[in-house]
Residue, then its C-alpha position, 0 to 999 in steps of 0.5 A: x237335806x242337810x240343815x244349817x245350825x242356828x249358831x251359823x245364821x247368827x256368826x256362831x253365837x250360842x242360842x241362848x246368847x240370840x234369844x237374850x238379845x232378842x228380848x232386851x230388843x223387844x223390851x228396850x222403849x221406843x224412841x220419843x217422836x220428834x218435836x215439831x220445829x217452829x220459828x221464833x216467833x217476832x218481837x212485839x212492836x212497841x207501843x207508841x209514845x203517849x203524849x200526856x200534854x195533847x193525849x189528856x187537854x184540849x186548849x181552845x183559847x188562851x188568856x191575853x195579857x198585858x204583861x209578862x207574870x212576875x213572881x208572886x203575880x198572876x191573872x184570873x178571868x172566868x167570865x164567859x168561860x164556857x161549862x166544862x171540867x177543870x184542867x189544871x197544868x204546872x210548867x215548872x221549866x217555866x214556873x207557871x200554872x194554867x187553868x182551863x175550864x172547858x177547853x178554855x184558860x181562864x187562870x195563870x199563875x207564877x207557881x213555886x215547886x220542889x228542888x234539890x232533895x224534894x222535886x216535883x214530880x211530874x206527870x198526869x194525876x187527879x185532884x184527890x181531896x180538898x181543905x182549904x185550912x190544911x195545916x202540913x203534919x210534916x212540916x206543921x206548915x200552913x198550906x191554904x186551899x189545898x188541893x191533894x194530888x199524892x198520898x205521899x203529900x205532894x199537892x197545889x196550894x196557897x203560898x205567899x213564898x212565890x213572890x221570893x221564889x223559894x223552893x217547895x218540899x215538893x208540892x206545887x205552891x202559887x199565891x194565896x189568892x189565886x189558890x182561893x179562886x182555883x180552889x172554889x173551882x176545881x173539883x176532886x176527880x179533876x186532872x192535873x198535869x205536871x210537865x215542863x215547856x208546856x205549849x212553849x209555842x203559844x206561851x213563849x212570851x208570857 
């Protein structure tokens, strides 16, 4: 039986040259396994718009008045309102504030608030302190009644400035005396909301 050299099997390679070669086959790592093909997945829908106006208040009824408010005027009438937080909103399209005591208005006021460098901001926020002899270390400005709503000092209080309708350094100003009656009622925790056209629908002549 004639046998056939191993050079011949392999295209007349030499024996060592195969036997290297078959070595770094063997050695040489194996290919990683393929990563799994997912589909990307969908974007979030977005979260719907919160109306802060309707989201935080509940208004039942609303004072009637005989007048539309001038500057430096304003209309106070607690009696009979019903037990309930204080709820405090600043219009400053409309320069007015209202006050709300379980749903139910029993203040409003022509208001003043800040322009040009130093507006007013808005949105929703709490009562965080009281003084009612506040003096402003800013401004060495006397701010009767004063009800805190920022620590960068932005608050509501007593001002005779509303009958001249000046502008504020921010805060949100109304006549001293209703100051004094929205300060014996409102509480620290109490919300307030700053915002423009408030209830335009209801208030419109007013």
């Amino acid at each position: 039986m004639t046998r056939t050299p191993i050079r011949q099997w392999f295209g007349g390679s030499p024996p060592w040259l195969l036997y290297w070669g078959l070595i770094a086959l063997l050695a040489a790592p194996a290919p990683p396994p393929a990563l799994p093909q997912f589909a990307a997945a969908p974007p979030l829908p977005a979260a719907p718009a919160r109306s802060p106006q309707r989201a935080a208040f509940s208004v039942k009824t609303v004072l009637t008045l005989d007048a539309k408010l001038e500057l430096g005027d304003f209309a106070w009438s607690d009696e009979g309102a019903p037990p309930g937080p204080i709820e405090i909103v600043a219009d400053l399209a409309w320069q007015r504030l209202y006050v709300y005591q379980g749903g139910v208005e029993i203040g409003r006021s022509s208001i003043i608030y800040g322009a040009n460098d130093k507006p007013t901001p808005m949105g929703a926020f709490a009562i965080t302190g009281k003084d009612a002899h506040h003096v402003s270390n800013l401004y060495d400005a006397k701010m009767p009644y004063m009800m805190r709503l920022t620590n960068d000092g932005i608050t509501i209080h007593g001002t005779e400035h509303v009958a001249y309708g000046y502008a504020s350094n921010g805060c949100v100003g109304i006549p001293t005396e209703f100051a004094r009656l929205l300060f014996a009622k409102a509480r620290v925790g109490d919300k307030v909301l700053i915002t423009n056209n408030w209830m335009r629908q209801v208030y419109r002549f007013s």
